[in-house]
N, C-alpha and C positions, 0 to 999 in steps of 0.2 A: 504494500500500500504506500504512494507516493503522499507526503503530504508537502503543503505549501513553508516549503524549506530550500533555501538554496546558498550557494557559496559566494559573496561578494568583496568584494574590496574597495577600497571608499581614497579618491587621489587627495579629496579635504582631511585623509587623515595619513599622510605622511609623515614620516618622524625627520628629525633633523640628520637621522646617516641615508635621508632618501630610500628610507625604505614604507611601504605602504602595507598594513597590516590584509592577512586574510581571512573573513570571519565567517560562520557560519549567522544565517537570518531565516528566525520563524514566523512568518507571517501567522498571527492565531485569529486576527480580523484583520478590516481596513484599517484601522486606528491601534492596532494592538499588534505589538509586535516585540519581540525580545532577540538582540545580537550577542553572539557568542565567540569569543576568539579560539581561534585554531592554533596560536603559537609558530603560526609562520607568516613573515613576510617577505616582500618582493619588491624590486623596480617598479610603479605602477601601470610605467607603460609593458611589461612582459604582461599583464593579466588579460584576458579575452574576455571583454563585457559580452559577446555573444553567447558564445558555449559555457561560460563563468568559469573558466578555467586558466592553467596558467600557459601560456605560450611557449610550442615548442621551439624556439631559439631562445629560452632564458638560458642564459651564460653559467655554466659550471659551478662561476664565483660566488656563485647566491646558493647553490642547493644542488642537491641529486633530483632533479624532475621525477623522476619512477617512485623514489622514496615520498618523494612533498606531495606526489598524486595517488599513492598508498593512503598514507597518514589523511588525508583530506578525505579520501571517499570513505576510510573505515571512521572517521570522526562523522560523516554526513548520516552514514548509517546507524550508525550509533545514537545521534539525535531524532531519525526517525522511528528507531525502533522504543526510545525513551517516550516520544510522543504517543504510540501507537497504546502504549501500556497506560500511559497518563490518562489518556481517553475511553479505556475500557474499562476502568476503577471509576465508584461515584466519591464522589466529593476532593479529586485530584484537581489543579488547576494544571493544564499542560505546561504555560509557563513559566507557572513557578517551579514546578519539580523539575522540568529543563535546568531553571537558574541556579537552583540549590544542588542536583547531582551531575551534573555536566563534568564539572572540574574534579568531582572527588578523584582522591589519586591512591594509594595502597590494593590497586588493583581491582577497583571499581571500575566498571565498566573501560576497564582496562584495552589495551589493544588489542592484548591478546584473549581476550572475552568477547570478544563483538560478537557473536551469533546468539549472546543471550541477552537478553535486557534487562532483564531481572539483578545482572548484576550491580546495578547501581542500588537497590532497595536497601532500605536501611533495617537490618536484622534486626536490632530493637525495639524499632516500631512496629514492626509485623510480630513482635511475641507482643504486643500489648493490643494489636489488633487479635489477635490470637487468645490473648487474654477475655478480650470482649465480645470473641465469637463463642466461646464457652459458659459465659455466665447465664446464659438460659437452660443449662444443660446439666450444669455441675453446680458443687456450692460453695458458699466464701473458701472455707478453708481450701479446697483446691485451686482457687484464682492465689491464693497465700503460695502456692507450693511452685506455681507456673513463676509467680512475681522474686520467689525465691531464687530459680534458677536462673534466672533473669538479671538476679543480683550478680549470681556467681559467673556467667558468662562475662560483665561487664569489670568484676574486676581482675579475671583472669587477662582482659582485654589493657586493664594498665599494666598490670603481673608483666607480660611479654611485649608489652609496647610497640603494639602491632594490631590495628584493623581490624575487626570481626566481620567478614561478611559471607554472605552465601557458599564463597568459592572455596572458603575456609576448613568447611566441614569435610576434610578426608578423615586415612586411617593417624597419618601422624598427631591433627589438632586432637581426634577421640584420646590418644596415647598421651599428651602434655596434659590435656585437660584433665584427665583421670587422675594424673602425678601431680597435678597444682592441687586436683580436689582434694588429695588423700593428703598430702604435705604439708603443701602453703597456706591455702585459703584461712583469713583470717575470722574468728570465732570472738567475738567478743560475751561475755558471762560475764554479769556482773562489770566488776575492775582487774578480772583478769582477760587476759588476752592468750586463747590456743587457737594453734594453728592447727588446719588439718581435721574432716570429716571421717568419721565412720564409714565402712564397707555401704551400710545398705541405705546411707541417706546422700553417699557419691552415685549409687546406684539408682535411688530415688530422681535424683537431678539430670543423670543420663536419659533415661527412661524419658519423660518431660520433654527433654531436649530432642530427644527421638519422636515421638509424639510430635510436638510442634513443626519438626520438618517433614514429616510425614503430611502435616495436614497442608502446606507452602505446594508438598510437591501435586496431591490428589485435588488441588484445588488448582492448580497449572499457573502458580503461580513463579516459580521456579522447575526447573528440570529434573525431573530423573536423578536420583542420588544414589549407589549404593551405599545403606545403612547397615550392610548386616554387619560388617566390623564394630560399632556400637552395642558394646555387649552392657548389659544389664546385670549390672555382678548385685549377689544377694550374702548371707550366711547368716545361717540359725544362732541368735545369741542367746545368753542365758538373762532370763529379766525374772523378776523379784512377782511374787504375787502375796496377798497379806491373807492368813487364813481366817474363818470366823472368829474364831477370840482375838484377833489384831482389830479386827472389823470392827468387833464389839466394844472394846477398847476405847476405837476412834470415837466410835457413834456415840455412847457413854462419858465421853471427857468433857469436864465443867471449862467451861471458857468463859466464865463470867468476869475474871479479869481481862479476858483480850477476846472480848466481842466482837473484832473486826476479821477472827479468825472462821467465823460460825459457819459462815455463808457457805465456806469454802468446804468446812466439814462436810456439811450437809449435799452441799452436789457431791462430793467424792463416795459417801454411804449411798447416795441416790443410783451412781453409777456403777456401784458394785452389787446393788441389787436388781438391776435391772439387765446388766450385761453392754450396755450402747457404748456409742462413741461420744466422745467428748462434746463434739458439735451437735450429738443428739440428746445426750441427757440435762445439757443447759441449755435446752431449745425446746420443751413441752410445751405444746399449747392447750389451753382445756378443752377443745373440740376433739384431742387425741385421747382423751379416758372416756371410756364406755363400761359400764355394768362391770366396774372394777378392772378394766385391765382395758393394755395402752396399745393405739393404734397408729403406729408410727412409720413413718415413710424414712429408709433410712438414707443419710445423708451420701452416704461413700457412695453406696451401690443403689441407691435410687430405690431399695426392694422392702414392700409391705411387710412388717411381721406386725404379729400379736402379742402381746406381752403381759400375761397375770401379775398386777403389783401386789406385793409382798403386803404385811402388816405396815412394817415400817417406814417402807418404800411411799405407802400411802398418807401415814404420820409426816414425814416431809412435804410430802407434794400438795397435799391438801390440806393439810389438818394445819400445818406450819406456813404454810405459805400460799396457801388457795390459788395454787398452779401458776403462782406467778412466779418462778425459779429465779434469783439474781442473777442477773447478767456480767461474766467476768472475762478478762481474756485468758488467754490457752499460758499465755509466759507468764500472769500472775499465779495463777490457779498452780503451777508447775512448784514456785516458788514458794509460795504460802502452807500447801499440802505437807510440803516437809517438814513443817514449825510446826504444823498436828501431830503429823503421825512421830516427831519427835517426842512432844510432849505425854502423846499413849506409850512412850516407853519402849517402841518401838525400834530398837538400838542395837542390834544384834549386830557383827560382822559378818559383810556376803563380800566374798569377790566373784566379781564378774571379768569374763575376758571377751575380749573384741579381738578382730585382726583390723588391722592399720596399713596396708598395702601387703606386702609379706612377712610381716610382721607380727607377734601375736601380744597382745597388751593388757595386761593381768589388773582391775584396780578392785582397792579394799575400801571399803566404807561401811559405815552405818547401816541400814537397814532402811531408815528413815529418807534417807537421802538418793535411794534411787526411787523412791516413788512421784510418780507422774500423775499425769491426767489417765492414761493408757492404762495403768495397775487399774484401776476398776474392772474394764474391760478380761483382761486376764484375769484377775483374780474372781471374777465371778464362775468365767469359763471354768477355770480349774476347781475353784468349790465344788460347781455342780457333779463336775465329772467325779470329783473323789468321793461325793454323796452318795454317787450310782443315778443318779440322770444318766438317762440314755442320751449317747452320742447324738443321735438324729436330732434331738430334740432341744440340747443347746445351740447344733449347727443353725437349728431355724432360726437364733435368735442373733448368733453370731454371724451367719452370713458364707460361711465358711462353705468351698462350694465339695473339698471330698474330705473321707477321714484322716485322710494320711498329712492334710494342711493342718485339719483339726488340732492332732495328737502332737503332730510338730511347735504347735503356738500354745498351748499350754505347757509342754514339758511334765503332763502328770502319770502318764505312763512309768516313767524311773520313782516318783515320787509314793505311788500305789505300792509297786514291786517293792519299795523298802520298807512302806508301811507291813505288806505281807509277811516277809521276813522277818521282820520284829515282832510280830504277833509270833510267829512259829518259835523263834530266838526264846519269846519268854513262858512260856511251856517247858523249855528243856532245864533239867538243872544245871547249876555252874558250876565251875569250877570248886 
């Protein structure tokens, strides 16, 4: 598609070593119109107002001809292919996005790119368009996890001092990026400052970023990519679950000196009697209780359960608060939970290990201190199953799609098997 674009040279704009620039010009109406320079000039009588090109007797001493008529037709095409894209997105101005991407340089629409136009788009703006092509589909917390990776592509982008754009994504930027996520990337907690992600939340960010270009390429807004070198690395870690007497504990503890702690109490007993996720057990609305038990649309996976509340479960939601649950964030709630489940006494030493690229990283703490928003979630899982709930029947509530993900995220398999043991163990006489 040809559009009203062409190559001219202007003799009112001579510089003083007599040389006369040659520009590219977008007609976008009669009155409207934006010139772009091409970075080369000439004599202005070599240029041909006819054909708008440069005359073949320009003299050596100014330029390779073949080269300056390379460079001019791949910058020509280049601007109509800029145009062609500007026009077929709604609310793009063709000349602005001309003015603003034309010149980008770090291999935007680079020379050696011309057959794509896409190269000039700006990566960051398309994951936030990206971002708001999802919000009818998904919920905050996952626009939080897109906005996250988002973070981490940009400062990976100061980290190497170099460009991020579409043409970026091979096998080596997946390999650096992996090594910045796992190493560099900087972690602020608190007033301390680590560097460097866990396996499955580098894996969490890959994935995302996989995703997002997936959706650039099936939207044809970018080309064809192999992604399958973007691997999605996971591994089973060991996490903390509080059993009913930890629970009871919680639920039990007098907070009438530090009443700003209650709220917190209270969603974290809410969530471990119910099994939800974070964003669903501080999100009940009273249209979701029915004839005692809770009708909820779950946030992650979009999928209806049914859910019988408990005694207590009900004492909170209704009786304590007439379904109107405080509203907290996810990094308070993280924070604050610990200063409960400290205070219930809850203080035993667990170590947990993680791996850290190839690495394996062993830490020791309190008890109190690895609990989360998520221990609800687990620890209800694992309750039920060490109860004797049948599998099937917490998966409906968990979401969990086989058993063998089941048995893996609670970890109460090895914990049953010792339980049995010890019952057998104290039967026998000792020593």
């Amino acid at each position: 598609m040809r559009h009203p674009i062409k190559l001219i040279s202007r003799k009112a704009k001579v510089g003083k070593n007599g040389l006369a620039p040659i520009s590219l010009q977008y007609c976008f109406s009669a009155d409207k119109r934006v010139v772009l320079s091409t970075g080369i000039s000439i004599p202005p009588q070599y240029w041909n107002r006819k054909t708008n090109r440069i005359s073949k007797d320009l003299p050596l001493e100014y330029g390779s001809l073949p080269e300056m008529e390379t460079v001019l037709t791949q910058k020509l095409r280049k601007a109509e292919d800029m145009i062609s894209y500007a026009l077929g997105q709604r609310n793009i101005c063709p000349m602005k996005f001309l003015k603003e991407n034309f010149h980008l340089d770090n291999n935007r629409w680079g020379f050696e790119q011309m057959t794509d136009a896409n190269n000039a788009l700006d990566v960051f703006k398309h994951i936030d368009d990206y971002a708001r092509s999802k919000k009818s589909s998904v919920k905050h917390c996952t626009i939080n996890v897109i906005n996250g990776m988002k973070a981490h592509l940009r400062l990976f982008e100061e980290y190497r001092k170099e460009t991020i754009t579409f043409d970026s994504f091979d096998a080596r930027f997946y390999e650096e990026f992996v090594s910045y996520l796992t190493y560099e990337v900087p972690q602020v907690r608190r007033k301390e400052i680590i560097k460097g992600l866990k396996t499955n939340t580098v894996g969490k960010t890959i994935k995302h970023l996989k995703s997002f270009l997936r959706d650039r390429i099936r939207k044809k807004i970018i080309p064809f990519m192999d992604l399958s070198f973007f691997k999605v690395m996971d591994e089973e870690v060991d996490a903390v679950y509080l059993s009913w007497k930890e629970l009871s504990a919680i639920y039990h503890l007098d907070l009438s000196e530090q009443p700003q702690l209650e709220k917190y109490r209270d969603l974290f007993v809410l969530g471990c009697l119910t099994g939800f996720r974070f964003s669903d057990y501080t999100d009940i609305k009273p249209e979701e209780v029915r004839d005692g038990m809770l009708y909820v649309t779950q946030t992650k996976t979009v999928s209806s359960v049914i859910v019988p509340l408990k005694k207590d479960a009900r004492h909170i939601l209704i009786e304590k608060y007439n379904m109107q649950m405080p509203q907290v964030s996810n990094v308070n709630f993280n924070d604050y939970i610990k200063e409960v489940a400290k205070l219930a006494g809850i203080n035993e030493l667990v170590k947990i290990t993680h791996k850290k690229g190839n690495q394996v990283v062993e830490e020791i703490k309190p008890k109190y201190a690895w609990v989360t928003s998520h221990t609800c979630r687990r620890s209800f899982c694992t309750n039920e199953f060490l109860d004797g709930t049948p599998t099937n029947l917490i998966m409906a509530i968990s979401g969990h799609k086989t058993e063998k993900a089941f048995r893996r995220y609670i970890k109460a398999d090895q914990v049953q098997k010792a339980y049995m043991i010890k019952k057998i163990w104290e039967n026998r006489p000792g020593l």
